[in-house]
C-alpha angles and dihedrals in degrees: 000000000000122000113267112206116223088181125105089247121086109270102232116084088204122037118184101224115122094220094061113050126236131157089261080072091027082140142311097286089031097063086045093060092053107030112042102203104270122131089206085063124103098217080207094063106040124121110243089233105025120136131210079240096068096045113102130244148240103226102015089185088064130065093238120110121200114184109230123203107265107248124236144154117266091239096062092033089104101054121072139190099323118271085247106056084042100056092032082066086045096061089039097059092048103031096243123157107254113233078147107087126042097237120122116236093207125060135260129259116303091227097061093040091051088048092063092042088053088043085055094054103046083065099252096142111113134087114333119220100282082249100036135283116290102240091061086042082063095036088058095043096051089045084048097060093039095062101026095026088233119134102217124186100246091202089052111025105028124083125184111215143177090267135303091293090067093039077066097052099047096045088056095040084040105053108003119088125202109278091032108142102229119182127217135180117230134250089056145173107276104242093049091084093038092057096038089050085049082050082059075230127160118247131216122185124199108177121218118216148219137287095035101000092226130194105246096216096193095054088051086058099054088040096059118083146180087269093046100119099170144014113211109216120185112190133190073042129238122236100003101054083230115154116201115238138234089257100034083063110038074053089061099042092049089063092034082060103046090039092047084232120164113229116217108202129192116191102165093149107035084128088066097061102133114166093022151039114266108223115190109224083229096077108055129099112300095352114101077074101067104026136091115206122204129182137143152197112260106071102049089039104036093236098112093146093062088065107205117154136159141217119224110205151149113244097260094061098038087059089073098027084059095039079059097052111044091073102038091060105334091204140009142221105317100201093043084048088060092049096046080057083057098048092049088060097057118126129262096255085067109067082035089065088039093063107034078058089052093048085050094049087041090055092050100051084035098057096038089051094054094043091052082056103254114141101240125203126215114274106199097170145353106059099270140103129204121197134174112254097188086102080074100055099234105147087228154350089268094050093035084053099057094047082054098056097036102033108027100017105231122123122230143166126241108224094217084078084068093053142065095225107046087206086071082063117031098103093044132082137178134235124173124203096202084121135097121264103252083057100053090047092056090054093041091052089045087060102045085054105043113017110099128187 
């Protein structure tokens, strides 16, 4: 079941059309990387490192070697080898310092960590509770009322997942059917499109915009209809650094309400709220009934390789989140779920010093952005920043992008990866400050020195 985009924009993120630039032509050794010459070859289902080696063939008894067209299902035809992996080889391959990826470069707490090799050696290494243990079920719940003020049953309402990424999943598998109008704002978080096209689900885009990437409400109510089964809300936002308002959300909930619409909301870095107050969906009026709240570890602790994640919601909708996934991972690493139990009870000063460490590292790639001569836009969470490249003169993100690894060194991400319709994006990319500072200075150093308007 492919998407099928009810939006005005066309509905393919990468089109293959030369006049109209895409990362399958993102440049003459680019597209080599990702599309080995071959004319049986679909451009939109080749690995971004796969070698003619690796292909099968047709006699293996024999020395000859015939390529075959890589197999995949229509409804992931469109996507390709994600833009971050794509653009992580890239700077690889150049040097070049990567802003590009969230992903810290330094490690998480010792204490978590210690709490995982302790967990390990206390033998608890074997299968997890299908929907987590139930220390770290507590251990979510309590976390949850402290920063929403909700009491929520950990045995019922509470589901342990490989990351946030698969507390997304599961939800859509979970509770979305085939033909379900879902609404996402654009930009938006790359796997969102890929799992609601595996639901065989609708989408409708509504794109937010700079400055201050605002929801148009009134857009979102023309948009909803009587087929509209879910909203996806990401806030804090990536990759604006957006973070939805009071009255952005009780708008929402309010039509959530009279339209009998779920909301889907993905809060991965709510720690990371710098400039406002982050306000679960979950928690307003009439709301904890009808959402579904995912978050994780690895952002506010800086583990994001050891993917655990959790889904927040009343019975009626577990039951499908967990139906879901039951059968994606079933459970998940036992030792690194004790010491998450552990992380979550940490204690406020924590988080205090997490973010204050965040604002300093934000000031920095902030300042040396706007004094290189980008337009920045206000990042008031997460730890991106999106700015607009066109003072340089580059026709597009995907072409500014390239200048920047090749000829500056500095990874970012173009933030056409994050839209349906690329157009919504071409003047936009995406750094991220979730390095340390050493690193950020020496972007920051590389720009001032070889970047030319």
């Amino acid at each position: 079941m492919q998407v099928h985009c009810t939006c005005t924009h066309p509905p393919m993120r990468f089109a293959p059309s030369s006049s109209f630039p895409k990362f399958i032509g993102f440049s003459k050794h680019f597209h080599t990387l990702i599309a080995p010459s071959s004319p049986k070859l679909s451009p939109f289902v080749l690995a971004a490192t796969m070698s003619t080696d690796t292909l099968p063939t047709q006699n293996h008894t024999t020395a000859t070697t015939t390529q075959r067209p890589l197999q995949v299902a229509k409804r992931l035809e469109k996507f390709k080898t994600t833009i971050f992996t794509q653009m992580s080889s890239l700077a690889i391959k150049h040097g070049a310092i990567n802003l590009g990826q969230g992903f810290p470069n330094f490690d998480g707490p010792d204490f978590v960590k210690e709490a995982a090799i302790q967990a390990i050696r206390d033998g608890k290494n074997q299968y997890a509770r299908g929907y987590g243990i139930p220390d770290l079920n507590l251990a979510i719940a309590e976390r949850f009322k402290k920063d929403s003020g909700l009491v929520v049953d950990p045995e019922k309402e509470v589901t342990v997942t490989c990351g946030c990424t698969e507390a997304i999943a599961a939800t859509i598998l979970g509770l979305i059917n085939p033909g379900d109008e879902v609404i996402v704002f654009a930009p938006f978080y790359d796997s969102y499109e890929a799992t609601l096209s595996m639901a065989g689900a609708n989408i409708k885009c509504i794109t937010l915009r700079p400055p201050e990437f605002a929801v148009p409400i009134e857009e979102l109510k023309s948009a909803m209809s009587k087929n509209t089964r879910a909203i996806m809300i990401n806030t804090p936002h990536n990759p604006t650094g957006k973070m939805f308002t009071r009255e952005e959300l009780d708008s929402i909930a309010s039509l959530c309400i009279e339209n009998d619409v779920l909301v889907f909301s993905d809060e991965v870095y709510d720690k990371l709220a710098f400039d406002m107050e982050h306000i679960s969906p979950a928690s307003l009026p009439g709301m904890f009934e009808r959402t579904v709240t995912m978050n994780s570890l690895g952002k506010t602790f800086s583990l994001t390789g050891w993917k655990i994640g959790w889904a927040i919601a009343p019975p009626h909708l577990t039951w499908g989140v967990r139906q879901a996934h039951s059968f994606l991972t079933f459970a998940n690493s036992t030792p690194m779920q004790w010491a998450t139990a552990e992380a979550l009870r940490a204690p406020e000063s924590y988080y205090v010093e997490l973010k204050r460490d965040y604002m300093e590292k934000r000031a920095i790639l902030v300042e040396g952005l706007e004094s290189v001569g980008f337009k920045v836009f206000p990042s008031r969470g997460t730890y991106f920043v999106v700015v607009d490249h066109t003072p340089f003169g580059l026709e597009n993100d995907v072409a500014f992008c390239e200048y920047l690894i090749k000829e500056v060194g500095v990874v970012a991400i173009p933030v056409s990866a994050f839209c349906l319709d690329p157009e919504d994006g071409k003047n936009l990319v995406r750094f991220t400050f979730c390095k340390d500072e050493g690193t950020l200075k020496a972007a920051v150093k590389r720009m001032k020195e070889k970047l030319r308007k």
